[in-house]
N, C-alpha and C positions, 0 to 999 in steps of 0.2 A: 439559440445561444447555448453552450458550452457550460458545464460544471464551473463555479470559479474557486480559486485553493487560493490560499498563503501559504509562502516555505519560510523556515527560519529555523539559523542552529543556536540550539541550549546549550551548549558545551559537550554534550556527552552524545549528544544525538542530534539527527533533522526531525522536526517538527511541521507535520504538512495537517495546515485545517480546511475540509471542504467546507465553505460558506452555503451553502444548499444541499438539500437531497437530490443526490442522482436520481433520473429515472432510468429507465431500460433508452428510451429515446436520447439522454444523453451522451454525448463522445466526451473525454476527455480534452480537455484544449490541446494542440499539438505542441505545445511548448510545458507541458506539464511534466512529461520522465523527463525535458530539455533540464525544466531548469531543479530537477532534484538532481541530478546527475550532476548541473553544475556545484552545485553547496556541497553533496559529496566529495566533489574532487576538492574544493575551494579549503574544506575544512578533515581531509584522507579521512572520511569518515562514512560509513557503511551503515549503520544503524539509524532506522526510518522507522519513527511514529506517526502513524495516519490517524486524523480521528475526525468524527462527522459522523451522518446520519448512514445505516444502512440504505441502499438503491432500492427503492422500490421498483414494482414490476418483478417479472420475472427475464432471465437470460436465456439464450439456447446453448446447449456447449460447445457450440464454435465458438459462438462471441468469449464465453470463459476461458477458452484453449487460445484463443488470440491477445485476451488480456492477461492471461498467464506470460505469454512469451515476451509479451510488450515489457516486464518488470525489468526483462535482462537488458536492457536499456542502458541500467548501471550495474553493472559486473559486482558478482558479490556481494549484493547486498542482502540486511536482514530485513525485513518488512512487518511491521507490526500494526493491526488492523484493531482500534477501538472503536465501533462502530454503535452508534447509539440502536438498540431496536435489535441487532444481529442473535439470528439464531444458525445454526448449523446447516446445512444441506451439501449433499451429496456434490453441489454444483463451488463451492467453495474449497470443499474436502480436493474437485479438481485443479482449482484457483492452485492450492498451494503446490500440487502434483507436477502440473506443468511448471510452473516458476522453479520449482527444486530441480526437476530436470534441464534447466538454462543457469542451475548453480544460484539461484536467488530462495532465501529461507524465508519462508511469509507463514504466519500465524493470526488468527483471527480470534479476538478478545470482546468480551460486554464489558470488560472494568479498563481502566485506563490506566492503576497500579501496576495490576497484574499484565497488564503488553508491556509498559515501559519494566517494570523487571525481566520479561523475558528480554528482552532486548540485551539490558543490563548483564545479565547470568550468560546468557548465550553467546552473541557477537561480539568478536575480537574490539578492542578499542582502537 
């Protein structure tokens, strides 16, 4: 079985909580970029807070270059990752590489202030 999320808009932004830790074996449900793309258009809004557990396991960089391009899903958006546990790696630094290159802005955050101000400071309202 599949990761499971909540979406929901704050006003200012979509708010997606994953309910479990991903592991490397999980996929994303296929209605997950469905339905942030819907509340984006629902509510013309671009700016996306993620927050949950870092994915344990490890990735190979296909799969990261794949869930990079998956982001463009919803055109334009900003993506802001507060992930409990998250450290840095080279394999994330691509996360965001690829997504910029399909025009979607993603940042990875330990505090949940500090993503929701970038989001804030950064993406258009």
């Amino acid at each position: 079985m599949g990761m499971e999320f909540a979406v929901t808009f704050r006003g200012d932004h979509v708010h997606v909580v994953l309910h479990e830790q991903p592991t490397i074996d999980d996929e994303l449900p296929k209605d997950y970029w469905a339905t942030i793309r819907k509340i984006c258009e629902e509510y013309n809004c671009r700016r996306v807070l993620v927050e949950g557990k870092a994915p344990a396991g490890d990735r190979k960089p296909v799969e990261v270059i794949e869930a990079g391009q998956r982001t463009a899903t919803v055109p334009n958006l900003w993506l802001a990752f507060h992930l409990e546990n998250y450290e840095p790696t080279e394999l994330s630094e691509l996360y965001e590489k690829v997504a910029a290159s399909k025009g979607v802005r993603v940042k990875f955050f330990d505090d949940a202030d500090d993503a929701l101000n970038w989001l804030r400071t950064n993406a258009p309202a």
